[in-house]
C-alpha positions as CSV (number, residue, x, y, z in Angstrom):
1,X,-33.1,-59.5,3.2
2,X,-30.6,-57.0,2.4
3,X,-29.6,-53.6,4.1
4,X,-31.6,-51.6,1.1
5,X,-34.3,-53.6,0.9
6,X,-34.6,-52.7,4.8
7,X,-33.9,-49.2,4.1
8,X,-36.9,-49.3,1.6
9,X,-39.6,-51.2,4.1
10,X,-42.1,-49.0,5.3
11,X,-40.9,-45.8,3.8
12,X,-43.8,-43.4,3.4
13,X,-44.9,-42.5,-0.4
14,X,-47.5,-40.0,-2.1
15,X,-48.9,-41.5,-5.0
16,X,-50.1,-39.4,-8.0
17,X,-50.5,-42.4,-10.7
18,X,-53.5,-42.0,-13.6
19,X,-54.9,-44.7,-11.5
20,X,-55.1,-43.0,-8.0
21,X,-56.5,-40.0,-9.0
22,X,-59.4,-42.3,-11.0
23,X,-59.7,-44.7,-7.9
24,X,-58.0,-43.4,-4.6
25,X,-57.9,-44.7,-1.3
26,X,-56.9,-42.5,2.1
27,X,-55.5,-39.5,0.2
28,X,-53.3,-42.0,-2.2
29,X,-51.0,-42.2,1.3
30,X,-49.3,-45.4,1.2
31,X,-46.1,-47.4,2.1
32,X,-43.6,-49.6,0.7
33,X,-44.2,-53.1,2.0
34,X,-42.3,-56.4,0.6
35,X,-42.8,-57.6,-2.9
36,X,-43.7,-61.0,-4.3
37,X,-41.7,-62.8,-7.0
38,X,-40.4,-60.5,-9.8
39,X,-41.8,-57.4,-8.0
40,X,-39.0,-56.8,-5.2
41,X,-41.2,-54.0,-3.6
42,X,-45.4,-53.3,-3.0
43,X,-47.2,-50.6,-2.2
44,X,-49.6,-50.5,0.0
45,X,-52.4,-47.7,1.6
46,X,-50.9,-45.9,5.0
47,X,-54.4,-46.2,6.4
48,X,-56.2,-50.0,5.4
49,X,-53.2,-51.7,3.8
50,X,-54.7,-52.5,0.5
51,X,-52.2,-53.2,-2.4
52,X,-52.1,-50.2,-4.5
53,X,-49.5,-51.6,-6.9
54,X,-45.9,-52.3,-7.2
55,X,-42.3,-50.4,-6.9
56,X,-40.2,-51.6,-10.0
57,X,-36.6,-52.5,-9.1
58,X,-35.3,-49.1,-11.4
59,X,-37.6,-47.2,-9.2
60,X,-36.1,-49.0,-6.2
61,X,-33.0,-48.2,-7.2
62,X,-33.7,-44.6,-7.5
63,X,-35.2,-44.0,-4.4
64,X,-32.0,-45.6,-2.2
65,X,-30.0,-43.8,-4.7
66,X,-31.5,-40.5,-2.8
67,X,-31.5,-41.8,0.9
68,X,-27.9,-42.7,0.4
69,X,-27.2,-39.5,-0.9
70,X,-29.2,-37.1,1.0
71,X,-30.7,-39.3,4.0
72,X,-34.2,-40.3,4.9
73,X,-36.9,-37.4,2.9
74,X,-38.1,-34.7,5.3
75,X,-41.6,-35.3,3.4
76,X,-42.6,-38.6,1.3
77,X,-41.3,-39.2,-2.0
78,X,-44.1,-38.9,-4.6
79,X,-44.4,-42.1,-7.0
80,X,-45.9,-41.0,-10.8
81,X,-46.2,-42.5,-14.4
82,X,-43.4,-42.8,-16.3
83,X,-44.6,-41.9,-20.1
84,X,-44.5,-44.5,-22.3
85,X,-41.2,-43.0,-24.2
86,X,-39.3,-44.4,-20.6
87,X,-41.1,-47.8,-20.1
88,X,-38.3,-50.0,-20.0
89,X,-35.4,-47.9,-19.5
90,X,-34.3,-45.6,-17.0
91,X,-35.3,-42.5,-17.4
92,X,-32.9,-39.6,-16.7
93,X,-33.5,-37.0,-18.6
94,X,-34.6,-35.1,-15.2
95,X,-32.6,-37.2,-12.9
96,X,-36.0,-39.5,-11.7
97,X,-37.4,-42.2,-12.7
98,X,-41.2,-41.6,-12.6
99,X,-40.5,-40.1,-8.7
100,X,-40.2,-37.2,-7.0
């Protein structure tokens, strides 16, 4: 396991998805937990540790790109849909990738 991916364990996210404001759990309050296979990162609720999805590696990438550039967030990061113009590429047309 790599520094980042350490960096990345555990860190506290909001999540405002389509699909957490149709089905939330615990105020959408989750954390990033270890991925499996092609998903290097999970997310999981703060408060009963159900999986709530999955942290692409772009999105990864973003969010360490932040820590190392402005240390740990004072609150959590908030993790949203990317529209559908985006899937598959990075999108930085306002410097995030589906996070803020």
């Amino acid at each position: 396991m790599s520094t980042h991916q350490i960096a990345l364990l555990g860190l506290p996210v909001q999540l405002d998805r389509a699909g957490d404001r149709k089905r939330p759990c615990h105020g959408n309050r989750a954390f990033i937990a270890e991925g499996v296979a092609m998903y290097p990162y999970g997310l999981r609720c703060a408060t009963c540790q159900k999986h709530r999805g999955w942290l692409s590696k772009p999105e990864a990438e973003f969010l360490l790109e932040c820590i190392t550039q402005f240390g740990p967030p004072e609150k959590p990061f908030t993790i949203r849909n990317i529209p559908n113009s985006h899937r598959g590429k990075r999108a930085n047309t306002d410097g995030n990738a589906g996070l803020t």
